[in-house]
C-alpha positions in Angstrom: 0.0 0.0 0.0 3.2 2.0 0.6 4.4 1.7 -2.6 1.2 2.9 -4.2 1.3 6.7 -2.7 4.7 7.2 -4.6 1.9 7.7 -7.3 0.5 11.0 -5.9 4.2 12.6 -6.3 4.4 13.8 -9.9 0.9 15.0 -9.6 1.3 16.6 -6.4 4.4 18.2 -8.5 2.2 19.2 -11.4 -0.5 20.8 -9.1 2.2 22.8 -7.5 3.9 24.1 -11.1 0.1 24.7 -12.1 -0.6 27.1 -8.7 2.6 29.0 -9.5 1.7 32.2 -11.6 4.2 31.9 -14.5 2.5 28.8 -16.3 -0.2 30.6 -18.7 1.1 33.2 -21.0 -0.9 35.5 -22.7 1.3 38.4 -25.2 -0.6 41.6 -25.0 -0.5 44.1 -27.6 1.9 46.9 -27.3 1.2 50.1 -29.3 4.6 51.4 -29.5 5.9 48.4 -31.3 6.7 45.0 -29.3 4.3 42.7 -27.3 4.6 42.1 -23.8 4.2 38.9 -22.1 2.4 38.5 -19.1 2.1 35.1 -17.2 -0.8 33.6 -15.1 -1.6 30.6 -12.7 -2.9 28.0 -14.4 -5.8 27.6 -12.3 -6.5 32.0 -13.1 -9.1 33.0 -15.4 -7.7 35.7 -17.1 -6.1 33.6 -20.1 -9.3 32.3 -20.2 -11.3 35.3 -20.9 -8.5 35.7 -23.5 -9.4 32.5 -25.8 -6.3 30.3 -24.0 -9.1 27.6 -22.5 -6.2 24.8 -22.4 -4.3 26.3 -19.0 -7.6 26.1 -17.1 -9.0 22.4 -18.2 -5.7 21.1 -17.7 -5.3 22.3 -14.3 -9.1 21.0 -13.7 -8.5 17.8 -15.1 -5.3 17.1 -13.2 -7.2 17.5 -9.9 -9.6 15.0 -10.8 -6.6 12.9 -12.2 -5.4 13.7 -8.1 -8.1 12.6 -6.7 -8.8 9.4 -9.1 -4.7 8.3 -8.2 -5.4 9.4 -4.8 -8.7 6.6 -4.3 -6.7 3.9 -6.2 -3.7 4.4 -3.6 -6.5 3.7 -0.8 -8.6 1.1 -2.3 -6.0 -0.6 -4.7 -9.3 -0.7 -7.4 -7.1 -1.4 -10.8 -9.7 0.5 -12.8 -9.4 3.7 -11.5 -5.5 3.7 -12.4 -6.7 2.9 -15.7 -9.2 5.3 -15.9 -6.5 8.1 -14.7 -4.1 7.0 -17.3 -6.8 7.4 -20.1 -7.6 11.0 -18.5 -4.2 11.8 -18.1 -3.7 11.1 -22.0 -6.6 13.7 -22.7 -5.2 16.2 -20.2 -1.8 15.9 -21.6 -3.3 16.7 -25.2 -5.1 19.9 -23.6 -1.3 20.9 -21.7 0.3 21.5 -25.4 -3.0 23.4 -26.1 -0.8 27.0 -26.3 1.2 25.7 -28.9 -1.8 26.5 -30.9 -1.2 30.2 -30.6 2.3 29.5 -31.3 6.0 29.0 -29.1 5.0 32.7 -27.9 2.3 31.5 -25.9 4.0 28.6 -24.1 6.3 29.4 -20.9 9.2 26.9 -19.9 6.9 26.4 -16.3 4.2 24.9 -18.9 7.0 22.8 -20.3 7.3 21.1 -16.8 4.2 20.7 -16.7 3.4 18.7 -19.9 6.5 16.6 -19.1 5.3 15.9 -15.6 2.0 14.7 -16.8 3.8 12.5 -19.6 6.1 11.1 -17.2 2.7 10.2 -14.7 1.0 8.5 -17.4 4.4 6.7 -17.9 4.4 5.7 -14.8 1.1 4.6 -14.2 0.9 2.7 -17.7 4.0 0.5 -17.5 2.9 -0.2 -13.9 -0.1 -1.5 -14.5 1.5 -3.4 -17.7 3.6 -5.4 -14.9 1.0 -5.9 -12.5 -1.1 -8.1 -15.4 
């Protein structure tokens, strides 16, 4: 049972990187010439209102992802890990979301973060790949 809450650490990590206010960019126009670059929490609903939806539903979806790991740690229920791994894959997706808007719109905190999340569902997958 232990060895099952070294699960909760990379998305513990993630949640942290996600509450820090340098993950969500958004480049504001400047009139005399050159954009300036402001960063937000993820969590923070300003790049929201700005069109930059992926911050915000990856920072939702990783606490359910938490709270889905956390469960599975208690009750050792295989199909939630499998059912975090399949939302982690989706919330991964939504963490390069800023690439849309180009390499402008992604911050080297967000970086962390997508490779956190790739690294869980790593984690998790081969796991429960040995465990069969």
């Amino acid at each position: 049972m232990k060895k099952r809450f070294m699960y909760l650490i990379l998305p513990f990590i993630t949640l942290i990187l996600e509450i820090l206010p340098y993950g969500a960019v958004c480049n504001f126009a400047n009139p005399e010439g050159e954009p300036f670059r402001e960063t937000y929490s993820y969590f923070d609903l300003t790049p929201f209102g700005y069109a930059n939806f992926s911050p915000l539903l990856t920072a939702i979806i990783t606490c359910i992802v938490f709270v889905l790991i956390l469960i599975f740690c208690i009750t050792g229920n295989r199909k939630l890990a499998l059912t975090a791994r399949n939302i982690l894959c989706v919330c991964t997706v939504f963490s390069l979301g800023p690439l849309v808007f180009g390499v402008d719109f992604f911050s080297f905190v967000g970086l962390f973060i997508t490779l956190s999340l790739i690294a869980e569902l790593l984690f998790i997958h081969f796991t429960l790949k040995e465990e069969k």
